[in-house]
N, C-alpha and C positions, 0 to 999 in steps of 0.2 A: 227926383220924382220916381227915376226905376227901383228906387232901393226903398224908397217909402210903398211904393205896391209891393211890391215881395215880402219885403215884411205885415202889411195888412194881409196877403195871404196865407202865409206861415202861420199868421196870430186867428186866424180866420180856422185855419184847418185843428190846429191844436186844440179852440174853444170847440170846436163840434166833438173832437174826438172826447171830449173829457165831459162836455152836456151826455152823449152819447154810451159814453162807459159810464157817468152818475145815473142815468135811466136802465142801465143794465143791470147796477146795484139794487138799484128801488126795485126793478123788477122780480130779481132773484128773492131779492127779503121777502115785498110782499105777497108773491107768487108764495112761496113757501109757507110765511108762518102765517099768512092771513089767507088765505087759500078759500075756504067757504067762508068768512068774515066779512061782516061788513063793518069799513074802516074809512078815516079822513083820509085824503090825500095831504101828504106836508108839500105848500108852496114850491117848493123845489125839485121834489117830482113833476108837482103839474106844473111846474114849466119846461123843465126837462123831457115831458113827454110832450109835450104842444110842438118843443122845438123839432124835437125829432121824427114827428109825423105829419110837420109842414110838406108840402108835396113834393119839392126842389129839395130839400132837405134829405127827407125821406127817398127819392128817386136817385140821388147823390150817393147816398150811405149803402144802396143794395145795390147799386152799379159796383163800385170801388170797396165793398166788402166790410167798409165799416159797423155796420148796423149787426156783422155777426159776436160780436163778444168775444171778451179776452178773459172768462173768467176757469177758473183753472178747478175749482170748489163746487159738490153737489150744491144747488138745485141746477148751475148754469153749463153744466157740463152735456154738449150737444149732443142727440143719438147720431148713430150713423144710418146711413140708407144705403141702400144695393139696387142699383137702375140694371135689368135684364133685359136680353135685346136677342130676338128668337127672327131671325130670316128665313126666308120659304120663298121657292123658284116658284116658275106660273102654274103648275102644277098643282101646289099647296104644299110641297115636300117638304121637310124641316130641310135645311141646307148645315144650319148651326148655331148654336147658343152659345152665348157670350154674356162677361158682367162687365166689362173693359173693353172701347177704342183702342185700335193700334196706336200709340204714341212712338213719335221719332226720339222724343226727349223726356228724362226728368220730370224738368218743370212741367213740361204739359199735364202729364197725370197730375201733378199736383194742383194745377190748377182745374183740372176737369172735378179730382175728389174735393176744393176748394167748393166747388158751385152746389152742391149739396146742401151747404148749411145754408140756402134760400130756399129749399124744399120744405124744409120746418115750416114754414109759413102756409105750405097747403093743409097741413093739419090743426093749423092754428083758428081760431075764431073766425070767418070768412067775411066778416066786419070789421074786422082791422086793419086791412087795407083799401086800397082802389079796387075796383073788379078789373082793371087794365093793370093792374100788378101780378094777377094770378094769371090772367092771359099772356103775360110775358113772360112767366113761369112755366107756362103750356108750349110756349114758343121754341125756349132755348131745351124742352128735352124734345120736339120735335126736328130744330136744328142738329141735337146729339146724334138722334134716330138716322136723317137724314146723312149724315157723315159714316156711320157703322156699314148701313145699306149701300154704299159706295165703295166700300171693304171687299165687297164680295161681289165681283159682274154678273155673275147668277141671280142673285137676287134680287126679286120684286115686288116683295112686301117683308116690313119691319113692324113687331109688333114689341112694344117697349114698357115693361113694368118697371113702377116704382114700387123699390118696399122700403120699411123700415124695419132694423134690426129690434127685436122684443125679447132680451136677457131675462133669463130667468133670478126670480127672485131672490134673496139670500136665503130664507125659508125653503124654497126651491132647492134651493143649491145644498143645501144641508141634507135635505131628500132623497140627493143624487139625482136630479133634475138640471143637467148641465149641459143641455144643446140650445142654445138660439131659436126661437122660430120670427120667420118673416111675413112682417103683417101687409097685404097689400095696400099701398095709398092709391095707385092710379093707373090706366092702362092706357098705350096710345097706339092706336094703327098707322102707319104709315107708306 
C-alpha cells in the first residue's frame, strides 16, 4: 500500500510538471505568434490551462516554483528585476541603500533571486489570478523589507522598490544605446 502511494505521487507530480511545461509551450507560441490575433484554442491548451489555474493546482505550482518555466528560447526567457531597499533612522536620514539581504549562504541568495520570477505576475494582466495571489505577492517583499530593516538597529523605516530591468533594444544597441534603464513596478513602505 506505501509503495502504491508513492508511486501515485511521483506519477501525480510528473503529470503536473509536463501539463504545466505543455501550457508553457502553448504559451510561448501563442503569446508570440498570435499576440494581437484572434485564434481557437487546440483542446489541449484548454485543458492544460484549466489544469493549471485550478486554485490547489495553481497555489501548488507558485509555492514550490513550478509554474516558473524551464524554457531556455526567446519569447519564454524571464526579465530580471532589481528590489531596492533605502532605510532612514527616526529622523528621516538615509542610513543606506542596498539591492541584496545579508545572506550566510549560497543557496540563500539563490533562493531569494529564485522569488523574483513571481514578480512577473504583478505586471501581468491583473485578472489572471486570485486578488489573494497578488496580496501574497505584496506580503513576501514586505517580509523581505522586514528582514533588511533588521540589518540595521538604526533603522526605522524601510522603503522598498521594485524594478524591472528594461534592455535596450538591438536597434538601440546598434545606436550605442547600451545602459539598462529600470522601470519601476512598485513601492512599499515599511
Amino acid at each position: 500500500m506505501k509503495k502504491k502511494l508513492q508511486l501515485s505521487g511521483i506519477f501525480i507530480i510528473i503529470l503536473m510538471v509536463f501539463t504545466i511545461g505543455m501550457k508553457g509551450t502553448f504559451d510561448g507560441y501563442y503569446g508570440f505568434y498570435y499576440e494581437n490575433k484572434n485564434y481557437d484554442k487546440p483542446l489541449v491548451y484548454v485543458i492544460s490551462e484549466n489544469f493549471a489555474q485550478s486554485k490547489p493546482i495553481n497555489m501548488f505550482t507558485a509555492y514550490t516554483g513550478f509554474d516558473t518555466g524551464y524554457g531556455f528560447y526567446a519569447p519564454n526567457v524571464a526579465s530580471d528585476f532589481v528590489m531596492s531597499f533605502e532605510l532612514k533612522d527616526k529622523n528621516g536620514t538615509l542610513l543606506e541603500q542596498k539591492t541584496m539581504p545579508y545572506f550566510k549562504s549560497k543557496e540563500s541568495r539563490v533562493r531569494y533571486t529564485t522569488v523574483f520570477n513571481m514578480f512577473l505576475d504583478k505586471i501581468s494582466d491583473k485578472n489572471t489570478y486570485d486578488k489573494k495571489y497578488y496580496q501574497y505577492l505584496d506580503i513576501i517583499i514586505s517580509q523581505i523589507a522586514a528582514h533588511v530593516m533588521k540589518e540595521n538597529p538604526k533603522a526605522v523605516s524601510v522603503t522598498t522598490k521594485l524594478y524591472l530591468y528594461d534592455y535596450p533594444t538591438i536597434a538601440d544597441f546598434k545606436q550605442g544605446k547600451t545602459n539598462e534603464n529600470l522601470i519601476l513596478i512598485d513601492e512599499f513602505k515599511h
